[in-house]
Structure formats: C-alpha cells, structure tokens
N, C-alpha and C positions, 0 to 999 in steps of 0.2 A: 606760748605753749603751756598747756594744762600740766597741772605738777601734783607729785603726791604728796605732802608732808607727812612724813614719820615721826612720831612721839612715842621715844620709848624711856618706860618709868626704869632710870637707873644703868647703869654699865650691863650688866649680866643680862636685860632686854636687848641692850645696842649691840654684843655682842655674841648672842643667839641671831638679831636681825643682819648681822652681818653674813652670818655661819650660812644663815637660807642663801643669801646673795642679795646685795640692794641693786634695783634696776635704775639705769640713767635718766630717767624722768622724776627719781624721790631727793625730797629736801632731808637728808639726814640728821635727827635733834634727839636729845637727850635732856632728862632732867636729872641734874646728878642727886644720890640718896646723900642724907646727913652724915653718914659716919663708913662712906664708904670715899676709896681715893679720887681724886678730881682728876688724875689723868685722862688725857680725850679717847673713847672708843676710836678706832681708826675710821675715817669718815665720816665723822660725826662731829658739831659745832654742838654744845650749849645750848639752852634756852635763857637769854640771859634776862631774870628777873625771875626765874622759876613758872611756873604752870598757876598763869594768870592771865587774865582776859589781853591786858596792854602789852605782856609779851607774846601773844597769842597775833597779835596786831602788827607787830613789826615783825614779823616772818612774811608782814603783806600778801596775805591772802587775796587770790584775785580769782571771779567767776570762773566754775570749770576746773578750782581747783580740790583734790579731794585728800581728808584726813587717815591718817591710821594711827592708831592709839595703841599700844602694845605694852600690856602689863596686866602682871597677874595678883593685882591688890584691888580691892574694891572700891575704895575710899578714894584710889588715884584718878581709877579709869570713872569716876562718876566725875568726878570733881574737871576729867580732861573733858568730858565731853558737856559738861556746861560752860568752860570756858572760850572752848572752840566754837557753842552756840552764839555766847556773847556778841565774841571777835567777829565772826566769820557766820551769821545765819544761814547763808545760803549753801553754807558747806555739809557734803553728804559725809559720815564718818562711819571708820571701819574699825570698832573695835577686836583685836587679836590676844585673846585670853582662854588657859585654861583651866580657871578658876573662875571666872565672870561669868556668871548669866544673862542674857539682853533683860529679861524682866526683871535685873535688880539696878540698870541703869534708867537712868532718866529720861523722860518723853525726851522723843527727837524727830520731827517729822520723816528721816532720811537716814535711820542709823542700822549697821547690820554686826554681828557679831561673829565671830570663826573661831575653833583652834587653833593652838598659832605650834605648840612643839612637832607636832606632828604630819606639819603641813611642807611641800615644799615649792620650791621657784612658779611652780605652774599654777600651781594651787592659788599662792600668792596673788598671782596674776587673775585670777578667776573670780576669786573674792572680791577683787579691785573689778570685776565685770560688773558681778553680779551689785553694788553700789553704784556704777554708772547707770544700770538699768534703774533702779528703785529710783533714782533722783529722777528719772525719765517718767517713773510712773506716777510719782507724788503728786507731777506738776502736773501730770493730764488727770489724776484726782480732780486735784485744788480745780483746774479748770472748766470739768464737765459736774463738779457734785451741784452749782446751781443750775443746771437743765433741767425744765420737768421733765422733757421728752427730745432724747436723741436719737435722730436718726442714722441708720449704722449703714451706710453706704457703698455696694458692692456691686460691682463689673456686670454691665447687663447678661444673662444668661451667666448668675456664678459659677466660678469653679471650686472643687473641693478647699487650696487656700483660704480664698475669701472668706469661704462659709465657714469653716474652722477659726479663723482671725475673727469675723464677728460674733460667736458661740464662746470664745475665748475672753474678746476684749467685756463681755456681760456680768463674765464672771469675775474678772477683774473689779469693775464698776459695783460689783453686787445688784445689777438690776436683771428686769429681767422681760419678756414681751412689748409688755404695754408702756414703758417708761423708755424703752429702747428695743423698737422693733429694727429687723434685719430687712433693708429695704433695694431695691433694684430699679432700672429702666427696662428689665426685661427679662421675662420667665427661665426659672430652672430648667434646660432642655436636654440635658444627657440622661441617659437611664440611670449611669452611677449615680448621679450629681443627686439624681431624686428621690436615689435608693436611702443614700446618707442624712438628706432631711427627713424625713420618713425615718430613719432608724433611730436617730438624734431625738425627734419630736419637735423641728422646731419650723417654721413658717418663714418664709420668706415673702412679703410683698411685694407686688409688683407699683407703682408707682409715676404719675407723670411730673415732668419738672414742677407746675403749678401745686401740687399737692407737697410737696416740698416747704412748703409756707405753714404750714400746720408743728415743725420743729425749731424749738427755739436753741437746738444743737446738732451740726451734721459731723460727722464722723468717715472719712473715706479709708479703707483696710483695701490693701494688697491692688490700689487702682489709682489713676490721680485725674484730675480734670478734663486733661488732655483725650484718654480714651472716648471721651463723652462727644466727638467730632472737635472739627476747628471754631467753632464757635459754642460750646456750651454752657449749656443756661446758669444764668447770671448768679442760683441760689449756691454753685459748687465752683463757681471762680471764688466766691470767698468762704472758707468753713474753717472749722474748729479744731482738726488734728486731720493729719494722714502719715498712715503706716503704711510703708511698701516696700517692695527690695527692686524695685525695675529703677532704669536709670532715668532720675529726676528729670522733671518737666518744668518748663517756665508758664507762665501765662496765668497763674490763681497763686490767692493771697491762702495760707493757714497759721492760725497762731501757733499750731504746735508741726512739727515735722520729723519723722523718724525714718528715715529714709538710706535704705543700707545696700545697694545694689551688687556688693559683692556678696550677699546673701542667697543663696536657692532658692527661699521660700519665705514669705511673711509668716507663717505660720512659727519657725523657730524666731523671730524677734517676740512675738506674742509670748509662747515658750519661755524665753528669759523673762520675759515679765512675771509671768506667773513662776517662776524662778524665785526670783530679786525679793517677790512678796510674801514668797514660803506659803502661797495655797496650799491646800488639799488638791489634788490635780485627778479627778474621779475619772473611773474608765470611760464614760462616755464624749470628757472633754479630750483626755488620754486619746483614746482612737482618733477622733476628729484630726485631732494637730497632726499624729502618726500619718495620717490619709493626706492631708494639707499639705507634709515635708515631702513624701512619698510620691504623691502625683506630681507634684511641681520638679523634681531632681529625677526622675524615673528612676526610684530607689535607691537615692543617693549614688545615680550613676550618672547626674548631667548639670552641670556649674553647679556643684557643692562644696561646703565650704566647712574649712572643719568646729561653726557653729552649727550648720546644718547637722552634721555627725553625732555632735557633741547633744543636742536637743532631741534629735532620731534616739539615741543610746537611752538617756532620761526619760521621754515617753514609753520608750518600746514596755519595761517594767512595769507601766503601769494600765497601758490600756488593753480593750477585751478582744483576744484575737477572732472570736465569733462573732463578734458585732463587727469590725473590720470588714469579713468573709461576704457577712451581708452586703456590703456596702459596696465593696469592688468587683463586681461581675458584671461588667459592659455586656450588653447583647447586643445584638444589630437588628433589627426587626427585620420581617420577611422581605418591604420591598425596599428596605436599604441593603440586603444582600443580595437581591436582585439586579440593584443600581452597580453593585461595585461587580459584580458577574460583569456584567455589558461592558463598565470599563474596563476590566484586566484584560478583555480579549480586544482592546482596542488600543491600549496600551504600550510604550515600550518606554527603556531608561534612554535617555539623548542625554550627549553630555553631562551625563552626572544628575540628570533631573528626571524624576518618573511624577509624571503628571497623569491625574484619574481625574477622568470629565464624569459624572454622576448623573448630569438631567435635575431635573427637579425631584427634591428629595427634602426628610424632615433633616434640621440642621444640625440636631445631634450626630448625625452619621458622618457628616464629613469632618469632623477631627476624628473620629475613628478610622476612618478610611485613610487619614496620612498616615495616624501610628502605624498601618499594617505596611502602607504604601514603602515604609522607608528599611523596608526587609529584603525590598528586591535587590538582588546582584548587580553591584556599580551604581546603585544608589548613591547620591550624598546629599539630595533635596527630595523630598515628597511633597507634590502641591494637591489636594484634593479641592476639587471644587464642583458646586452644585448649587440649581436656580433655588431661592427659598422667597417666595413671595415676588415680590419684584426689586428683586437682589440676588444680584452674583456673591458668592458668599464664598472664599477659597481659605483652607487650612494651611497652613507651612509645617512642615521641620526638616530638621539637616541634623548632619553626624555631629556637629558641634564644634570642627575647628576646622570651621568656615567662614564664610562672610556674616555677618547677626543677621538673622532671622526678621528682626524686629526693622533693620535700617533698609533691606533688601522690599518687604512688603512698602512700607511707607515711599519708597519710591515710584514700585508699580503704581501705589494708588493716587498717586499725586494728581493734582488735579480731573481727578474724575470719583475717588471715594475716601475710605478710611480707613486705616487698619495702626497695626504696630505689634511688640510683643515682646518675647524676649531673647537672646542668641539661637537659640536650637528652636524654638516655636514663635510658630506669631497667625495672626489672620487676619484676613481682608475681606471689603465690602464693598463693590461699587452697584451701585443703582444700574439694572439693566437698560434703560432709557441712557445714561452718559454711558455707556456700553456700547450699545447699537451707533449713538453718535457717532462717536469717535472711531469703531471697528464695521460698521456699514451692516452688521445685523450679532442675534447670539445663538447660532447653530451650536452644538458640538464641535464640530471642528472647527468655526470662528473663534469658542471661546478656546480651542485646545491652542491653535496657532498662535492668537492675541498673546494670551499667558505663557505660552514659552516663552516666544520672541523676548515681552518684556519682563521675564525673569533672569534670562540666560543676560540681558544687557544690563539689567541692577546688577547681578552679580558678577558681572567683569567689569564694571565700574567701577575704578581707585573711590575708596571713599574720600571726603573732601575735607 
C-alpha cells in the first residue's frame, strides 16, 4: 500500500501536523532542531541521522509512494527536497509552508507547494490529490514530448466529453492542430456536438484505421479499444495512453492508463490535470470541460461523484456562460420531429420500457429521442431506435438504479452487433442484414417486437 511520508522540520511542525490530524496511510518523521528538547512529538519517530539522502533511504521508499515536507525555513525545505530526490527520484513531493515559495525551491520534476497553517484535514487531503495527478501528468509529458505527431483518438460520432478531453489534453501538451490533430472513426452528428466545435474553433477529422500509420503517437480520451467492435484494428490494440472513466476493458496493450470509473465524466480527470499543473484555464477551455461534466452527469444529477462536483464548482468560475448558451441548444430537425410524431402515437410504456420505433432517420436524433422518451409516466427505460444506412442503430437510458445500461445493450447485441455504454446510457448497432436474419424481416413492428422481447429478457437476467 502507497504511503505518505511526513517530514516535519522540528517539534512545533510535528505538532501543528498533529493539531490538522495525521491520516492512517502517513509515515509520521520529524527532524529534531539543535537546541530544542528531544522529546518525541506524539506519533512521530526521528529521522535517525538527520535530513540526508542515506537516512532518507532507510524510511524505504517504495513506487507509489509520496513526500510532504512541512516547514517554514527555507534552507531546510530546499535542502529536504534535494535529498528526497537523491533517495527516492521517483518520488512526487509536497512541500507545506507559509513562508516558502515553489520558485525559491529547487527543480523537481514532480513537486507542488501549499499553505500549511491555514489549511485543514480535507484540504490536506486534496493537496495530496492534486500530487497524485501531477505525477500522473509528468509521465504522460516525459512520454508523448518525443512524438512529432499524436493523434488524439475519440469515440466515433464525439461527444461533448471526448471533445473537451482532447481540447483539454493539447493544452496540457502545449500543442496544438497540426502536431496533435483531434481525430475520429466517424463524423460529428448531433447539432450540439457541432455547435461546440464551431464555437471552440477546432476540427475534428474524420479518419480510416489505415490513415492511422501516419502517427507515431495515438492517444485514446474518454473511449477505449473495445468500443471500436470485437475485433479492432490492430493500430488501437496497442497505443500510448488512455484516459476514461467507463469500466475498463481487456483486450489492448497502453503504456499509460488513467482509468477512473467511479468518475461521471472524463472531462473532470482532464480538470485535475490542468489542476495538478496550475494552468491558466481560459473560458473557452473553461466551458468545454463545464459542457463535458454537464452532458455526461445530466448536470451533476446522474453517477456523480464528488470529483465530478468538486471540478463542475472549479470550472463554473471560469468559463463563459454565452459561449456555453451557444453550444447547448439541441434542435431536432423538421423530419426528425416528424419521425418521433409517428412514434408517440404508436407508442406505449410496457413494463417499465417506452420504446419509439423512428423509421429511417438522421442519427443524431435518436439519442434525442431517448432523452425525451424517458419523461413518460412509469418510464424506467427509453430505447429509441431508427434505420441509419444499413443499420439499426437504438439509443438506451434508464432512471439509473437499475440494471447498467451498458451490460443490458451488449447482451441484446450479442452476436448480431455492438454496442455498450455506461449505467444510465449506452447504444447499440446491429447491421440490418443480421437483423432480418435472425427476426425474418425489419418492419416497425418486427423491430418494436424483436427489441422489447430482448430487452425486457436482458433486464430480468441475474447478471453473471
């Protein structure tokens, strides 16, 4: 288990760190001053040999684990965080002073500085976050700065997340277009979605697996391997980072992994990043990630978490609520509100399920159509679905404490398409050809029947 070690210069450090509260994962140390008494702060051991690399050594520092340096002399807290480079390189350190400045300590690739009288238990805790993050970020520096050109890898047809996550992770990188274009297996299709790049100013390419070979870094944000079918292409089984908050997938290799599923949104892991790094956080990034936390938690009303809250709170300050306005006004176009006319009046709730059959329709409209679908009385699933090329293409959501969204589709579509997603949303694809197969044609009422039947039977399915 990862451990804190605490260094505090002197009794009166150890004893203020006591006053905040020390938590059960810190190695409590003390360097005692010359001409002050040697009795032990209470919980607190010695540093025996004083504040030197070799006794910096035998506190046995091991990977994972992190420093805090607490003291308000200058000469101590330089002198502790070169020794702890020594001993422990890999070690991220948190100095706690209110008399130290970070610019009067020594390069560290990993180091952050706080308040320390002022602060209290949570705070503490936070500070200790926001160093987990930076050590997180250093190393997907150090890893992506020899790439001419990374490609930033996002969920065919993005959504706000993704596209905030890769606007986010550029400016992290400091790059910007053409050294790290924003790239897809498939076109922006909602009107928000287009509104926001458009408002942003930034481009999303569209892209086939072969053109892939033109980066010598790929980068996956807020998506992972898996979404790309059961077997996708060979260049995104193995790549260079993925950041996502949905529940991890097997089957691809990445050298870096941030993967937080008890998180609402990728956009607030980004968020801490640009936290951890102490950016400038400008309202055009500001709104994005605002829009990012927002769509994905239906305003922090659906699996949030209180980082989700905690990064909503942090952005809200800074981004522009007119550029936002821009951004989020779905319309449905004339004959997608024609499409959802025909199905309400053919419609009804069964069993807790309101299912809207659409006909062929553009595919933006059918995630609109669930959100509204799932308003009806004794609602607790809305499935929309609608023909889009030659694909059944259906949207999900549910009230949220139900069966996941995400293990409920991937059943239906088991051997005939592919989908997935996340507890309260998710969506599905099968090719109308293994459709007609297996249900003997795709009328309206073939596809309203097929989809109930096997949704009402996923979801009374004990999961396994």
């Amino acid at each position: 288990m990862a451990r804190r070690i605490i260094l505090c210069d002197g009794a009166e450090s150890a004893r203020l760190w006591a006053q905040i509260g020390a938590g059960d994962d810190e190695d409590l140390t003390w360097i005692p001053r010359d001409k002050e008494s040697r009795a032990r702060p209470a919980g607190f051991h010695a540093l025996q040999g004083g504040l030197a690399p070799e006794s910096i050594a035998r506190l046995n520092p091991k990977l994972g684990d992190e420093f805090a340096v607490v003291s308000e002399d200058l000469p101590f807290a330089r002198n502790a965080v070169t020794v702890i480079s020594e001993a422990a390189p890999d070690a991220p350190v948190l100095v706690l002073s209110d008399k130290v400045d970070v610019e009067d300590l020594p390069d560290h690739p990993c180091l952050l500085r706080a308040g320390l009288r002022s602060l209290i238990r949570d705070d503490i805790d936070e500070e200790f976050s926001h160093l987990s993050n930076l050590q997180r970020l250093v190393a997907l520096r150090t890893l992506m700065e020899p790439r001419e050109k990374l490609g930033i890898l996002l969920q065919p047809d993005p959504d706000p997340d993704g596209i905030a996550c890769g606007y986010a992770l550029r400016a992290l990188l400091g790059r910007k277009s053409p050294t790290a274009p924003m790239i897809s297996f498939g076109e922006v299709k909602r009107p928000e979605n287009r509104a926001m790049i458009k408002a942003l100013g930034i481009e999303i390419r569209t892209v086939t697996p072969d053109e892939l070979d033109e980066f010598d870094g790929l980068a996956l944000l807020d998506v992972q391997p898996s979404v790309f079918g059961e077997n996708p292409p060979a260049r995104v089984r193995s790549v260079d980072l993925v950041i996502d908050h949905h529940p991890e997938r097997s089957g691809y290799d990445a050298v870096l992994k941030d993967i937080r599923p008890r998180y609402g949104a990728t956009s607030t892991i980004l968020t801490e990043y640009l936290r951890a790094a102490d950016l400038d956080i400008r309202p055009k990034l500001a709104t994005a990630l605002v829009y990012g936390i927002k769509s994905d938690t239906q305003l922090l009303g659906r699996e949030t978490s209180r980082h989700d809250i905690n990064a909503f709170a942090h952005l809200h300050g800074l981004h522009s609520p007119a550029l936002l306005r821009r951004i989020e006004r779905p319309a449905l176009p004339t004959d997608g509100l024609r499409a959802l006319g025909r199905a309400l009046s053919q419609t009804s709730v069964e069993a807790g399920i309101h299912l809207l059959v659409l006909g062929r329709v553009r595919e933006d409209v059918i995630p609109q159509v669930a959100d509204l679908g799932l308003q009806a009385e004794g609602a607790e699933w809305s499935i929309a679905a609608g023909t889009v090329g030659g694909d059944l293409v259906f949207s999900v959501r549910n009230v949220g404490y139900v069966r996941a969204a995400g293990d409920v589709v991937r059943a239906v579509v088991e051997g005939l398409g592919v989908g997935g997603g996340h507890r309260s949303m998710a969506k599905g694809i099968i090719p109308l050809k293994a459709f007609r197969k297996v249900y003997g044609g795709a009328t309206r009422k073939q596809i309203r029947d097929a989809l109930h039947d096997a949704f009402v039977k996923a979801i009374n399915t004990p999961a396994s």
